[in-house]
DRENFI-807729 format. One record per residue (C-alpha): x, y, z. Coordinates in Angstrom, 1 decimal. Example, Ala and Ser with C-alpha at 12.3 -4.5 7.8 and 13.67 -1.06 7.14 Angstrom:
2
<<12.3; -4.5; 7.8>> <<13.7; -1.1; 7.1>> 
! end
This chain:
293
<<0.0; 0.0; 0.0>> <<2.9; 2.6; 0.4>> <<4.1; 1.9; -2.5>> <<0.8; 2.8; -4.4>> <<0.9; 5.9; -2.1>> <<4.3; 6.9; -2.9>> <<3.0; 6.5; -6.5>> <<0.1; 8.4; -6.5>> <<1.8; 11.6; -4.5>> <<4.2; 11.5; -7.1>> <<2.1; 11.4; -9.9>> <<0.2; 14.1; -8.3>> <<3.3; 16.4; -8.6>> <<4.5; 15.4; -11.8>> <<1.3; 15.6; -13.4>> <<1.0; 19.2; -12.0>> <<4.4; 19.7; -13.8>> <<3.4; 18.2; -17.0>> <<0.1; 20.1; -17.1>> <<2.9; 23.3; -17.9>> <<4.8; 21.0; -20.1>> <<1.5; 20.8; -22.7>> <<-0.4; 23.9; -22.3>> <<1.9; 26.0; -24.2>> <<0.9; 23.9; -27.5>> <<-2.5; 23.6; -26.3>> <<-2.9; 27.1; -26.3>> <<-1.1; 28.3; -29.9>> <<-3.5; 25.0; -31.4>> <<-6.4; 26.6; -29.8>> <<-5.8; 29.9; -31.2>> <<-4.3; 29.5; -34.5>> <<-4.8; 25.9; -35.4>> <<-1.2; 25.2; -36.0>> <<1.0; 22.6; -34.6>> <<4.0; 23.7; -33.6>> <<6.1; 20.6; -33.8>> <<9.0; 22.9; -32.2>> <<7.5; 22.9; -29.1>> <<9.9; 20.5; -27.1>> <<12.6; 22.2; -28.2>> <<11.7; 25.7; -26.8>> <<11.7; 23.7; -23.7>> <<14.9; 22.3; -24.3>> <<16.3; 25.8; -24.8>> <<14.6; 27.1; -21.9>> <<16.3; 23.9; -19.6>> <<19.7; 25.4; -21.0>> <<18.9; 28.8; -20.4>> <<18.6; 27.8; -16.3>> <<21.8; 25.4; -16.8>> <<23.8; 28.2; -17.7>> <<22.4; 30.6; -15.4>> <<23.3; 28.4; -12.6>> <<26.4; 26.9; -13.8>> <<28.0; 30.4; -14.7>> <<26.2; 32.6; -12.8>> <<25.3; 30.8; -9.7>> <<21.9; 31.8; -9.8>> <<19.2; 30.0; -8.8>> <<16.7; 28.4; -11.4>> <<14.1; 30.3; -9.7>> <<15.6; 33.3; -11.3>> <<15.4; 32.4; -14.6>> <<11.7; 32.6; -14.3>> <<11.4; 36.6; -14.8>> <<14.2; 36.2; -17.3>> <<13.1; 33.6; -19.4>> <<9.3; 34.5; -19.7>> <<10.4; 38.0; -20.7>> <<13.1; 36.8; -23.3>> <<11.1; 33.9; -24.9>> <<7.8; 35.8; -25.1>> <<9.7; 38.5; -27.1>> <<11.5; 35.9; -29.7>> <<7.8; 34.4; -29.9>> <<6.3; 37.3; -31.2>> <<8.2; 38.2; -34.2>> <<8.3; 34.4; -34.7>> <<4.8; 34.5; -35.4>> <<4.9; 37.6; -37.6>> <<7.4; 35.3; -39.5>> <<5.8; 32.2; -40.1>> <<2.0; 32.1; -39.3>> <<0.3; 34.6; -41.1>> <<1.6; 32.8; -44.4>> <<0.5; 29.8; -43.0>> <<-3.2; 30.9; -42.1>> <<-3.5; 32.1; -45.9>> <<-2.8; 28.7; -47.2>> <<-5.4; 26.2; -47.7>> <<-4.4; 23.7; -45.3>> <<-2.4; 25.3; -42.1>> <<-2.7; 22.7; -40.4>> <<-0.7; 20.3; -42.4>> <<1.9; 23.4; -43.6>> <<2.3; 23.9; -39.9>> <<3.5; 20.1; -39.0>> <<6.4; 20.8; -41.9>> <<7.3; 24.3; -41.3>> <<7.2; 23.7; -37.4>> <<9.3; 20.2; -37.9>> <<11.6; 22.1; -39.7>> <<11.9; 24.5; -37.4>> <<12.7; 22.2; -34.9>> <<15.7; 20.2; -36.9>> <<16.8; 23.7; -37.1>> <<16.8; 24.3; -33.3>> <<17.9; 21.0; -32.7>> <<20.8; 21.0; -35.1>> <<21.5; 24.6; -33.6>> <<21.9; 23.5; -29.7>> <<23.9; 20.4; -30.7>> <<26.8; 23.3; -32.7>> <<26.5; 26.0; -29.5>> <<25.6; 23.1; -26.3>> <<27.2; 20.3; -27.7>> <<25.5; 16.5; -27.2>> <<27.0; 16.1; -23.7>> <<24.4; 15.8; -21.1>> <<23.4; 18.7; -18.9>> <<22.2; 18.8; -15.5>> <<21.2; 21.2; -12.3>> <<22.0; 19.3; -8.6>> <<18.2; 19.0; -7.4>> <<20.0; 20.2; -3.8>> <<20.1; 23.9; -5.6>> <<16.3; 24.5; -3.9>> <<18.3; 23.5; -0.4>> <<16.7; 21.7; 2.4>> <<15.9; 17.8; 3.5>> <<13.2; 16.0; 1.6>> <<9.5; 16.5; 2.6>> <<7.5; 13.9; 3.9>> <<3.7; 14.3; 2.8>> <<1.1; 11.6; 4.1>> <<4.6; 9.6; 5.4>> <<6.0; 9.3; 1.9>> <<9.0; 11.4; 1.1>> <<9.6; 13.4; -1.6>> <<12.4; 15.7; -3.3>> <<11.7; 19.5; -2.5>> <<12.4; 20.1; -6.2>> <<9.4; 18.0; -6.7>> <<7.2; 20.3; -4.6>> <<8.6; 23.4; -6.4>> <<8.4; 22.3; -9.7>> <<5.0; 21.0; -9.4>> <<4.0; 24.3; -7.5>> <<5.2; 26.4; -10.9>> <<3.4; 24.1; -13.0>> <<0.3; 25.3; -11.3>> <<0.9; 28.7; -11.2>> <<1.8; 28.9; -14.5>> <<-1.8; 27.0; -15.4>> <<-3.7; 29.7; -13.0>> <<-1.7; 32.6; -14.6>> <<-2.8; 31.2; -18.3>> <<-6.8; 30.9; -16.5>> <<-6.4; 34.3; -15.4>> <<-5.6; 35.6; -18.7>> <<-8.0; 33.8; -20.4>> <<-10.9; 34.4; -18.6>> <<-10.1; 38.2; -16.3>> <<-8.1; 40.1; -19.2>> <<-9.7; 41.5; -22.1>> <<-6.5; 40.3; -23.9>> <<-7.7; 36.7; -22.6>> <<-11.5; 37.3; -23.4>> <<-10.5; 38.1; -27.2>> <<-8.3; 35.5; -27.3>> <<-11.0; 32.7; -26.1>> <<-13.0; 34.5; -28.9>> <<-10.9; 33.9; -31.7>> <<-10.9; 30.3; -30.5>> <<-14.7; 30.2; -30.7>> <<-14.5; 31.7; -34.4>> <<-12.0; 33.4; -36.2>> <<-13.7; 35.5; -38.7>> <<-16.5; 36.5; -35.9>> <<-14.4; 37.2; -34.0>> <<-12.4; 39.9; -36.5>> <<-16.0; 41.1; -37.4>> <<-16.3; 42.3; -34.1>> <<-13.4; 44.6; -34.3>> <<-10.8; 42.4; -32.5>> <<-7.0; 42.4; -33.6>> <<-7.0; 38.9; -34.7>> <<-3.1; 39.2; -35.4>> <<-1.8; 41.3; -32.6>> <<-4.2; 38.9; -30.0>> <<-2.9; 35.5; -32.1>> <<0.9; 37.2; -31.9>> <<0.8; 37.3; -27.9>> <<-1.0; 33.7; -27.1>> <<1.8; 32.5; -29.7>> <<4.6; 34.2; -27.6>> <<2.7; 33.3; -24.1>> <<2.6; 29.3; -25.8>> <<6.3; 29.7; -26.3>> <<7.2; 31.3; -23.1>> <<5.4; 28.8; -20.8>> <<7.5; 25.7; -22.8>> <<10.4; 27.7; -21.5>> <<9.3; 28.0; -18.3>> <<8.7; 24.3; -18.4>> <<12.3; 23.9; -19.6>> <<13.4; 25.5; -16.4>> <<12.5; 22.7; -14.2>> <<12.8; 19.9; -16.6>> <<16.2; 18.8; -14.8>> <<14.7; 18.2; -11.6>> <<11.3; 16.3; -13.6>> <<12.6; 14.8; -16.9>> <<16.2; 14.4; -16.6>> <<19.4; 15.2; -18.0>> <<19.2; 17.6; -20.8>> <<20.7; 17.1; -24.2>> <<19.5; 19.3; -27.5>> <<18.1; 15.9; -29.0>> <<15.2; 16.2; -25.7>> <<12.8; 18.2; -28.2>> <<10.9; 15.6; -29.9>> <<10.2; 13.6; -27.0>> <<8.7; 16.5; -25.3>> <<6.7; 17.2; -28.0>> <<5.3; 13.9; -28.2>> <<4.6; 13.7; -24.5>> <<3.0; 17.1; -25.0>> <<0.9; 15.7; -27.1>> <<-0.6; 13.1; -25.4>> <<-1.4; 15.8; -22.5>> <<-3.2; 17.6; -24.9>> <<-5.6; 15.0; -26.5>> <<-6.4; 13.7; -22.9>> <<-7.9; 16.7; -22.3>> <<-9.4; 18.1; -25.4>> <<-6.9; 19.7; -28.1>> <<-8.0; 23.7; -28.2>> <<-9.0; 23.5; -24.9>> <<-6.0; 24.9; -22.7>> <<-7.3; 24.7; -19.0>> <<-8.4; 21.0; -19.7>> <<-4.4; 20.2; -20.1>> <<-4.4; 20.2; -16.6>> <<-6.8; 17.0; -16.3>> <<-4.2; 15.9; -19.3>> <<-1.8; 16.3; -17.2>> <<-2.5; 14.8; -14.0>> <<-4.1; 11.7; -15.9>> <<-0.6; 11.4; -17.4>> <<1.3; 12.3; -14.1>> <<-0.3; 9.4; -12.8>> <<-0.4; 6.8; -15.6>> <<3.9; 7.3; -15.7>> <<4.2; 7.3; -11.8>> <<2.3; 4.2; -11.6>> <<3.8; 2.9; -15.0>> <<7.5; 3.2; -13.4>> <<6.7; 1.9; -9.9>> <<5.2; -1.6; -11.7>> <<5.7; -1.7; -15.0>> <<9.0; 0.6; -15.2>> <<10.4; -1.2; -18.4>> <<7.4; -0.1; -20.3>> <<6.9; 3.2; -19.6>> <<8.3; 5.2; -22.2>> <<5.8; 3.9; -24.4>> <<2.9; 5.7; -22.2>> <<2.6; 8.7; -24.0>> <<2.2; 6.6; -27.4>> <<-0.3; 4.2; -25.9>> <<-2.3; 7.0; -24.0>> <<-2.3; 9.2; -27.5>> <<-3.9; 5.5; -29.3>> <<-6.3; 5.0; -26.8>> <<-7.9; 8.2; -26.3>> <<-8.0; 8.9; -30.2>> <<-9.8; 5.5; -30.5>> <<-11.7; 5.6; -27.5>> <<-12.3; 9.5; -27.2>> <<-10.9; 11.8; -30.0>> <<-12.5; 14.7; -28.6>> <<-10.4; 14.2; -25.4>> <<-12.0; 13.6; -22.0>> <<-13.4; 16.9; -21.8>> <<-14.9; 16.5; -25.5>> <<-14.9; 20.3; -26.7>> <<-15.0; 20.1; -30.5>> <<-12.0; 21.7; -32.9>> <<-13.6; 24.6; -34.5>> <<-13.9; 24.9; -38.3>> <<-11.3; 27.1; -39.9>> 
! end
């Protein structure tokens, strides 16, 4: 009985984690209807970022927080300026966006192997200081607690903008309907411009903590965290960015459980859970429908 304790504690806090892993693609999908196949690999440069702040700096990864949500919103923006307008005129976006957006990611990838090198990265999980916490008389790692307290305030900071900002209420309109919602005077490209930077900045912020939650880093991590990004997002309905949440804590669980009694099959858990719910449920659990273009 512990032992299912232990796991379901655990999967508690790393599905609070991966609930910030997925919502930054949950929320550019639900806005734009593209798929940015490059989001793992914002998160892998967002993991280096907090590396090197620690490692050179001796800063805490906590501080790379402010830095990193400041610097990776402002590359996101004129990324979008660049690249999804052109894609929203073509007949397809969708498809264009999985080539454009892999290729993009080769590009990042093949850019972090020539600056990082493929050695493997880490941050000591003793950097957050103090003795592990016990919880319900299982113990866990404090960067366990902290990471999985970031994930959630990164999720309540996205709710907040979506549904008490008038940036946030435009933004949930042009997920409702695109051309309504530009018929009603909204900026459709300035409002799609910063959801696209927000998307990118919370993979970063993500990246931050992925040490501590993930593992070593190296700049071939992208594609796996896309993937398991993925499968977050179809749990809980694709366009619908607070049900990653659910996504995420059904898939914090599932791998905690997975690696406590199954461990030798659990990196095929994101694949299987994608399989099942698109058979099963391909609205995802919380079955909000994709809009039309």
């Amino acid at each position: 009985m512990n032992l299912l304790e232990y796991a379901l504690l655990a999967g508690l806090f790393y599905g609070l984690y991966f609930a910030l892993v997925g919502v930054g693609l949950n929320l550019i999908f639900g806005v734009m209807r593209i798929i940015n196949l490059a989001h793992g690999d914002f998160l892998m440069l967002g993991a280096y970022g907090a590396f090197y702040l620690y490692h050179l700096l001796g800063w805490n990864p906590l501080w790379a927080i402010p830095i990193e949500l400041v610097v990776f919103l402002l590359i996101g923006l004129p990324l979008y300026y660049l690249l999804v307008p052109r894609l929203q005129k073509s007949g397809d976006p969708e498809m264009l966006s999985f080539i454009l957006f892999f290729g993009l990611s080769q590009v990042i990838e093949a850019a972090a192997v020539f600056v990082f090198s493929n050695n493997q990265r880490s941050i000591p999980a003793s950097v957050f200081g103090g003795a592990p916490i016990n919880i319900a008389g299982q113990v866990f790692p404090v960067s366990w607690i902290v990471s999985a307290a970031v994930g959630l305030a990164g999720i309540g900071l996205i709710y907040a903008y979506l549904y008490h900002s008038r940036p946030g209420r435009a933004t949930r309109a042009i997920m409702a309907e695109r051309s309504e919602a530009a018929a009603t005077g909204i900026s459709v490209n300035r409002i799609s411009a910063l959801a696209f930077g927000i998307g990118i900045a919370a993979a970063a912020l993500a990246g931050i903590f992925s040490p501590f939650m993930i593992g070593a880093i190296e700049p071939s991590m992208g594609i796996g965290i896309t993937v398991i990004s993925f499968a977050i997002i179809v749990i809980g309905s694709l366009g619908n960015p607070i049900g990653t949440l659910l996504g995420g804590l059904i898939y914090g669980e599932a791998l905690m459980l997975m690696q406590t009694y199954l461990a030798s099959w659990s990196e095929l858990l994101p694949y299987v859970l994608l399989i099942l719910i698109l058979l099963v449920r391909p609205t995802g659990l919380l079955e909000r429908a994709v809009r039309s273009a």
